[in-house]
Steps between C-alpha positions, in 0.01 A plus 500: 500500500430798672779773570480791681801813406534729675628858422622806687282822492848721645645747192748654690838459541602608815588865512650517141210686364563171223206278451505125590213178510510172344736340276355432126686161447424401870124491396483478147756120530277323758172632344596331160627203719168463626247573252679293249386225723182623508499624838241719641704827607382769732719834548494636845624833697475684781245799386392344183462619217796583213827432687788685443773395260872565537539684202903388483337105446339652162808650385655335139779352677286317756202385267461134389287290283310421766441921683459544058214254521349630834524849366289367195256374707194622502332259755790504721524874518150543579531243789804675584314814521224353748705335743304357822527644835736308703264520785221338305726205406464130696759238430196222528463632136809464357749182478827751477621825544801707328648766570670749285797664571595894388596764766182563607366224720818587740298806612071343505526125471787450732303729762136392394296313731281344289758373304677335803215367603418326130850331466518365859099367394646316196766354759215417726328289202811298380484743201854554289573832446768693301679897500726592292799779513388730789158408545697183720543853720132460570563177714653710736223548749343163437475235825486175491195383766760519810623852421834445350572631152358298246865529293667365801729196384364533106668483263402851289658738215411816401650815344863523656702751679716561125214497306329765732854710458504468180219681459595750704176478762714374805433735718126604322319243610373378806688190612764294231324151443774288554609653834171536642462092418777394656445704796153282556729215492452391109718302279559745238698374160504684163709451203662790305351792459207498236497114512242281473448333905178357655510348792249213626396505870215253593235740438699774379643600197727821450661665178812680488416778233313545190673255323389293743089585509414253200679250660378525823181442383565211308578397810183553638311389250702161517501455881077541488483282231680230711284553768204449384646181318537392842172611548379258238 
């Protein structure tokens, strides 16, 4: 199994002067999902290179075993540091891709052509794919073949309007994930906030929060493991 993640290379959050990037759990939950079924991971961003984390993720109160065991990591922080170019990447290569979630990817990923045109080639192929707390923002310029939003009549989740407000970043970052999903004419459902949702459409899988990352890509891992059963 081959399984492409892919990171965001924006620190910045908004004009706060604050720093922002990925979400520690978000990666460090599917990368132990995956590699403990031996999976053949490759990190990707859009400049390469070390990409930026959100230093809140590493903070004592939102560290697990798992961001413990990622931090301990020598391999996996030296692949973390030498992430691919996103424009290098080609989905022939790769059976999956993930995406992380964490502030950042509402400012590059969301906007970044190379990364729209990578998910809607995974589409293209029949290829499941899964996002998890904002990085379902990222879907947000993706087209199905006829030009319609890809979300259009999914069933999605993502980080929600309360848990964005209770964070305080309402009105910090770019567009709220739930709205701006519904507004392309998605299904959005979500449980409490800082529950554990994923939601299963066809081809696409979405995860609420960072609770919900390891999950989500059990998910993954389970719907590609019943496709190539079919496969035989």
């Amino acid at each position: 199994m081959k399984v492409l993640i892919v990171l965001t290379s924006h620190d910045k959050l908004g004009d706060t002067g604050k720093k922002t990037g990925f979400w520690l759990e978000e990666l460090a939950a599917p990368y132990y999902v995956f590699k403990d079924t031996g999976a053949d991971i490759t990190l990707a961003s859009p400049k390469g290179g070390q990409p930026p984390l959100d230093p809140k993720s590493d903070e004592p109160m939102f560290q697990t075993d798992l961001t413990r065991r990622f931090n301990a990591d020598k391999e996996a922080n030296a692949q973390l540091a030498q992430t691919v170019r996103l424009d290098s990447i080609d989905q022939k290569d790769f059976d999956t891709v993930f995406y992380p979630g964490g502030h950042g990817p509402m400012w590059d990923l969301a906007e970044d052509p190379d990364s729209i045109r990578l998910i809607q080639a995974f589409i293209a192929s029949g290829k499941t794919i899964a996002l998890v707390c904002h990085a379902p923002g990222v879907l947000h310029r993706v087209m199905n073949s006829d030009g319609s939003p890809f979300v259009q009549g999914r069933y999605v989740t993502g980080f929600t309007n309360s848990e964005e407000e209770a964070v305080g970043l309402t009105k910090v970052v770019p567009f709220l994930v739930e709205d701006e999903l519904l507004s392309l004419g998605a299904v959005f459902s979500k449980v409490k906030d800082w529950g554990v949702h994923t939601v299963v459409d066809g081809q696409l899988i979405t995860g609420q929060n960072p609770a919900s990352s390891a999950e989500a890509a059990e998910t993954l891992v389970a719907a590609l493991r019943q496709k190539r059963a079919k496969a035989g």
